[in-house]
N, C-alpha and C positions, 0 to 999 in steps of 0.2 A: 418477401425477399428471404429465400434460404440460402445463405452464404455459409461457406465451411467454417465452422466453432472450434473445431481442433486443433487451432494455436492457442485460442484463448483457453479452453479445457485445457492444456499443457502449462499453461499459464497459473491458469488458478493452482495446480496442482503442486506445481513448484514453493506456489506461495503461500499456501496452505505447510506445505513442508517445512519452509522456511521457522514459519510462524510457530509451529508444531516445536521445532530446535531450540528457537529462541523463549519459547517459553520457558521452555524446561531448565533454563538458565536461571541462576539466583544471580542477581547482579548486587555488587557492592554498593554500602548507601547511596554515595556520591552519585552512582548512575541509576537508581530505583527510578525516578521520574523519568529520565531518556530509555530506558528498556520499555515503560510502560505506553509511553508512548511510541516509543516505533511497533510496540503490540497492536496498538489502537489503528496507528497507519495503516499495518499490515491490516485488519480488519475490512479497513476501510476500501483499500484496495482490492480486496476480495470482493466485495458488494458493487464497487463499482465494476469489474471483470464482469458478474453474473449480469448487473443491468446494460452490460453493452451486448452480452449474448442473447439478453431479453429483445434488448430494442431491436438486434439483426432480424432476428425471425417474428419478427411485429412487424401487422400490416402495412407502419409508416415507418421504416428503420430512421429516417433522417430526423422525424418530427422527434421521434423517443431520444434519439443521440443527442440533439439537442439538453437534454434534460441530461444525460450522461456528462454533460462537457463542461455544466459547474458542476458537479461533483468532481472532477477531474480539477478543477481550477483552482479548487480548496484542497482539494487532498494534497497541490505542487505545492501551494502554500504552507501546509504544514508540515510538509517535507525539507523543504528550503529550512525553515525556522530548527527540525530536526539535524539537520547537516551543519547549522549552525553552533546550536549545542554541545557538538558531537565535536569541532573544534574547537570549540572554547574547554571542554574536557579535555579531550588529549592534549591541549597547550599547557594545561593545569597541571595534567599529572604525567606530563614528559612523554606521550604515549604517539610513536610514531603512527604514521596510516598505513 
């Protein structure tokens, strides 16, 4: 199955970008561990982008997605736990969204 990649390729690239921005950021103590981790997220996301354009163009796209969709399940997880974070900072140090 060759289905069209060029949203996810637009996809990765953005988020490649993203990550690329945010690195380059020194973040203040307080948020060193949440910068570092939304690094890792973004990471993580990247990789799982590349294994769902993997499993498209694999003989079994469904069987390989399968394998894509806990990745996927873990990365919402520590996403949520990140979003979490991210309000209890800005609640901490008065910081609108």
């Amino acid at each position: 199955a060759n289905g069209d990649a060029s949203g996810l390729e637009r996809l990765a690239r953005e988020t490649e970008d993203a990550r690329r921005r945010l690195a380059s950021v020194a973040p203040p103590p307080a948020c060193a561990a949440h910068h570092r981790e939304t690094l890792g997220i973004l990471d993580d996301a990247l990789e799982m982008l590349r294994s769902v354009k993997e499993a498209m163009a694999s003989p079994e796209p469904a069987t390989a997605l399968l394998a894509v969709a806990a990745k996927a399940t873990a990365l919402r997880t520590r996403a949520e736990s990140l979003e979490r974070e991210d309000r209890t900072l800005r609640e901490r140090y008065g910081l609108a969204r």
